[in-house]
C-alpha positions as CSV (number, residue, x, y, z in Angstrom):
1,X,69.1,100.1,98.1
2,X,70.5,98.3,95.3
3,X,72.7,100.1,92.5
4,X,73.3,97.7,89.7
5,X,75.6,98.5,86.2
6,X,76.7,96.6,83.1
7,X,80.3,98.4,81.3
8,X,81.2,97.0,77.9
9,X,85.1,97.2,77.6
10,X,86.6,97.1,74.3
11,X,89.9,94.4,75.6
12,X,89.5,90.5,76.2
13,X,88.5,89.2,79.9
14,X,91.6,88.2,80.6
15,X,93.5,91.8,80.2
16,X,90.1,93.8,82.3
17,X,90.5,91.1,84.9
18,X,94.6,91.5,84.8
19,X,93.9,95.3,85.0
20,X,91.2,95.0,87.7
21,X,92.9,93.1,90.0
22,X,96.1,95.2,90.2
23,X,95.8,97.6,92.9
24,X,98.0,100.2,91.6
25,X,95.7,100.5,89.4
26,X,92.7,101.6,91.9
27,X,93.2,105.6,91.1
28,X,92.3,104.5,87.2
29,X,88.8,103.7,87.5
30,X,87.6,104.2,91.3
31,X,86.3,108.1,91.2
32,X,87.4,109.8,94.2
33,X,90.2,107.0,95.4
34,X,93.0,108.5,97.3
35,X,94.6,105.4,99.5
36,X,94.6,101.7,99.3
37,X,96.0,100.4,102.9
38,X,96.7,96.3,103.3
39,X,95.4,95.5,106.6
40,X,95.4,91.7,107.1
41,X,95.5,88.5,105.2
42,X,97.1,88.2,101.3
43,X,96.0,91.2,99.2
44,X,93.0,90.5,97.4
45,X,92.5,86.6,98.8
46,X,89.4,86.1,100.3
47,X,89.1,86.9,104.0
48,X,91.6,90.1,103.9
49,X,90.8,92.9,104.6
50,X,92.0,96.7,103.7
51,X,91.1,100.1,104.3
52,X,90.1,102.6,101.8
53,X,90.1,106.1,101.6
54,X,88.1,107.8,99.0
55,X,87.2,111.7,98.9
56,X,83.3,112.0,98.2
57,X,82.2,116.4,98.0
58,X,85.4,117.2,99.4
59,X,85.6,115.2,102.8
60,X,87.4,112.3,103.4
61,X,85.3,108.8,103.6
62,X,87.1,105.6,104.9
63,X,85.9,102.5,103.7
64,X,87.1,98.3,105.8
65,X,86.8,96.1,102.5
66,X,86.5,92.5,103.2
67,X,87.0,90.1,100.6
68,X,84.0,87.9,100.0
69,X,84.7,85.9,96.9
70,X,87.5,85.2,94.3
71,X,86.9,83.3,91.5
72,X,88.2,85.1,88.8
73,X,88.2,85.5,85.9
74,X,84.7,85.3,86.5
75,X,83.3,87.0,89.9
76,X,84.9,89.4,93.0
77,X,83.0,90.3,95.8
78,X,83.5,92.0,98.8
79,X,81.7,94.5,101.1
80,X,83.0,98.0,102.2
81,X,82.1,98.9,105.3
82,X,82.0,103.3,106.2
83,X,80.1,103.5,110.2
84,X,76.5,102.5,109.5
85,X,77.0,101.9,106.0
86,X,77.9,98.5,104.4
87,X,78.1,97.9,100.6
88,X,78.2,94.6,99.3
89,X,79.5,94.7,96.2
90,X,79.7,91.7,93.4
91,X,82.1,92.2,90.2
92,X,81.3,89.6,87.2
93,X,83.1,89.7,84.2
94,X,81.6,87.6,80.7
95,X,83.7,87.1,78.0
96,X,82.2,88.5,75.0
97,X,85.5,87.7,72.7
98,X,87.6,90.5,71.9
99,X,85.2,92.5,74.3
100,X,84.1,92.3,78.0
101,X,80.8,92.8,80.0
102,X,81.6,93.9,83.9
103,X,78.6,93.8,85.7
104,X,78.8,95.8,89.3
105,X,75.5,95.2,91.5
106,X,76.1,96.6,94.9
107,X,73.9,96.6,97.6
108,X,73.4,99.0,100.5
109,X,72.9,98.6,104.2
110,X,72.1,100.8,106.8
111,X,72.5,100.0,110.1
112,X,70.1,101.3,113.3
């Protein structure tokens, strides 16, 4: 299954990009966030890795994100991986001017 979306943010590249690779910034615009947990490798560099916990209908879901790709300001990738599930997810960001297009495609895997 593939889930794709376009957002058009009223702020310049550089400040969504700024904002979107902060992580104290997670519980702003990830519904359900509750923990962001370091695990190995340089936050947000690709190759680390981190857990997430989000809650999704009231349970608790945790989520291994490995970073993919980092070539921002343009494109973030990583997958998030919940037992069977894995979600690759790609984050591109086009500079419109004094606006900003952040495209999310993420793709869904189901493993067995």
């Amino acid at each position: 299954m593939q889930i794709s979306r376009d957002i058009i943010i009223n702020r310049p590249r550089e400040t969504v990009v700024k904002l979107f690779d902060y992580p104290e910034n997670l519980d702003e615009w990830r519904d359900g966030f509750v923990r962001f947990t370091p695990l190995e490798g340089p936050v947000g560099l690709e190759g680390s890795t981190a857990e997430f916990v989000f809650r999704m209908g009231g349970f608790p879901v945790v989520m291994l994100e490995t970073i993919l790709e980092r070539d921002l300001p343009d494109t973030f990738a990583a997958s998030y991986v919940s037992g069977p599930i894995t979600v690759l997810v790609t984050n591109t960001f086009t500079d419109l001017g004094d606006t900003t297009e952040w495209a999310v495609d993420s793709r869904y895997h189901i493993q067995g």
